[in-house]
N, C-alpha and C positions, 0 to 999 in steps of 0.2 A: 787510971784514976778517973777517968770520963766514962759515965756509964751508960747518957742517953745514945744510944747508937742499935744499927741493926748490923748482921752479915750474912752476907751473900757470898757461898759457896762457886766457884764456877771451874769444873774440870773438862779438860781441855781434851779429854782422849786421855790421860795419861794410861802409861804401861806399865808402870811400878805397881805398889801396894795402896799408892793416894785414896784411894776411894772407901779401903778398909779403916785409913787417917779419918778421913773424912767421915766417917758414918758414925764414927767414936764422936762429934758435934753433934748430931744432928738434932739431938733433945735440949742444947742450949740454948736458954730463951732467949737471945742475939739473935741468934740462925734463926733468918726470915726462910729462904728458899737458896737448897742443892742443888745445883743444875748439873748434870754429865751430860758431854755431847756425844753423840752417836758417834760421829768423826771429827779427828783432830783438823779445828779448822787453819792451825798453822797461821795463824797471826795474833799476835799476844791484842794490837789494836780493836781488832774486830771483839775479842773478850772485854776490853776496857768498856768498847760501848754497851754490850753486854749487859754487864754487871749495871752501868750507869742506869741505862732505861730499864733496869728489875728496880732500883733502888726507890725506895718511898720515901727518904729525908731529902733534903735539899742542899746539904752537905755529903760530899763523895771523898774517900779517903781510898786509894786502892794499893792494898800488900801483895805481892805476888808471892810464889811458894819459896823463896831463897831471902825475903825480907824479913826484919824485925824492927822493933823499935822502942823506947824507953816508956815505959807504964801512962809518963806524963806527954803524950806528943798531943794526942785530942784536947786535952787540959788546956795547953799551951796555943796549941792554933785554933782553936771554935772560936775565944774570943774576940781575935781581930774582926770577925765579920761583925759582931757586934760593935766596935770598934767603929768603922765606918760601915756605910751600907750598900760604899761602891766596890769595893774588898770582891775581888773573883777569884781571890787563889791564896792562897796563905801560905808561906814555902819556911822549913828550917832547913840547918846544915845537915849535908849527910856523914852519917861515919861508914866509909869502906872497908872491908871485911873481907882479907883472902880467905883461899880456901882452905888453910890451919886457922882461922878464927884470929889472928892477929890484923890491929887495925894499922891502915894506909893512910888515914889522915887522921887530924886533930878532931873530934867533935865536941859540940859543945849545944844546949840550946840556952840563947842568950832569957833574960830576963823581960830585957827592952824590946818592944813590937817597934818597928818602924814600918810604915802605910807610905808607898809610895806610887806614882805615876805608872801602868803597864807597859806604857808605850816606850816610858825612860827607861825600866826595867829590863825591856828587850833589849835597847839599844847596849846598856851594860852587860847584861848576864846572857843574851843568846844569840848573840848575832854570832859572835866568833867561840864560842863556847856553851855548850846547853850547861849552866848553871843547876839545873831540875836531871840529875844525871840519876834519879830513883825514883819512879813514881811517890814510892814510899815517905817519902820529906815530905809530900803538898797535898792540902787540904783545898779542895775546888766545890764552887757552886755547882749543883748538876744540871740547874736551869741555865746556866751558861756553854755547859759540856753541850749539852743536849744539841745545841742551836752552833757549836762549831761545823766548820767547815770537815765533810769528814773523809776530805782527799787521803787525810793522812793513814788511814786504814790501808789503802791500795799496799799492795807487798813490795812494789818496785819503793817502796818510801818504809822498810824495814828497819834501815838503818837509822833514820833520822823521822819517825814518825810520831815517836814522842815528845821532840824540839816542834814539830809542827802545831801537835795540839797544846803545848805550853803557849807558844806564841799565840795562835788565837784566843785562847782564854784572858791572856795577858792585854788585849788591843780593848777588852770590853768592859775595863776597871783601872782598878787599883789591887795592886799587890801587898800583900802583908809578910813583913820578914822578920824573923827571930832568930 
């Protein structure tokens, strides 16, 4: 339902059919720029920044190929940034999705935006739990991403390199939650 937006294609090496997917886009007026890499560079991170520094809004929303999300998500999280102007990250609930398509949790996007503190937010939702457990939920400044710390790329940080770069996005604002 949100239509000002661009996409940025980024294949990773894949071995499947993706790229015959992918070329079926590529006359979408969305689709900014396709990217395939020569070689699969084996860190999904290293593609995040990617995508970031191709992108020309100032708003980043990143789906990976196993994502999806309800028509209204952009709807729903662009306006918190209007909202306040300290807003680095806009986050709703995820719905989990095995692999027969049945959901593992409750989802819902609330109605009510609440703006709170990054620094409280971490203390809540990422110290003992990465709360951000889908890219796909959070809506991020790219002028914030940009100027993260970008340890969290390294491979030995595989595991937990997407709680890396929530936290520092989260230390440089205010978070918006739905």
């Amino acid at each position: 339902t949100y239509t000002n937006f661009e996409i940025i294609v980024l294949d990773d090496c894949s071995t499947d059919n993706s790229r015959e997917i992918i070329e079926r886009y590529r006359s979408n007026p969305h689709v900014s720029k396709i990217v395939y890499n020569e070689q699969n560079c084996g860190n999904t991170f290293e593609q995040w920044m990617h995508g970031i520094e191709l992108a020309q809004g100032e708003l980043c929303w990143i789906a990976e190929s196993d994502d999806s999300c309800l028509p209204t998500l952009l709807e729903k999280l662009v306006p918190m940034f209007e909202k306040s102007k300290n807003v680095s990250l806009a986050v709703c609930k995820c719905l989990l999705i095995d692999v027969n398509g049945n959901a593992l949790n409750k989802h819902c996007l609330s109605e009510e935006m609440i703006v709170e503190n990054g620094k409280d937010f971490i203390r809540r939702h990422l110290v003992f739990n990465n709360y951000i457990c889908n890219s796909g939920m959070a809506v991020f400044k790219r002028s914030v991403a940009l100027d993260v710390n970008r340890q969290f790329i390294d491979k030995k940080y595989a595991g937990t390199g997407d709680m890396m770069f929530w936290i520092e996005i989260c230390e440089t604002g205010e978070i918006g939650l739905l």
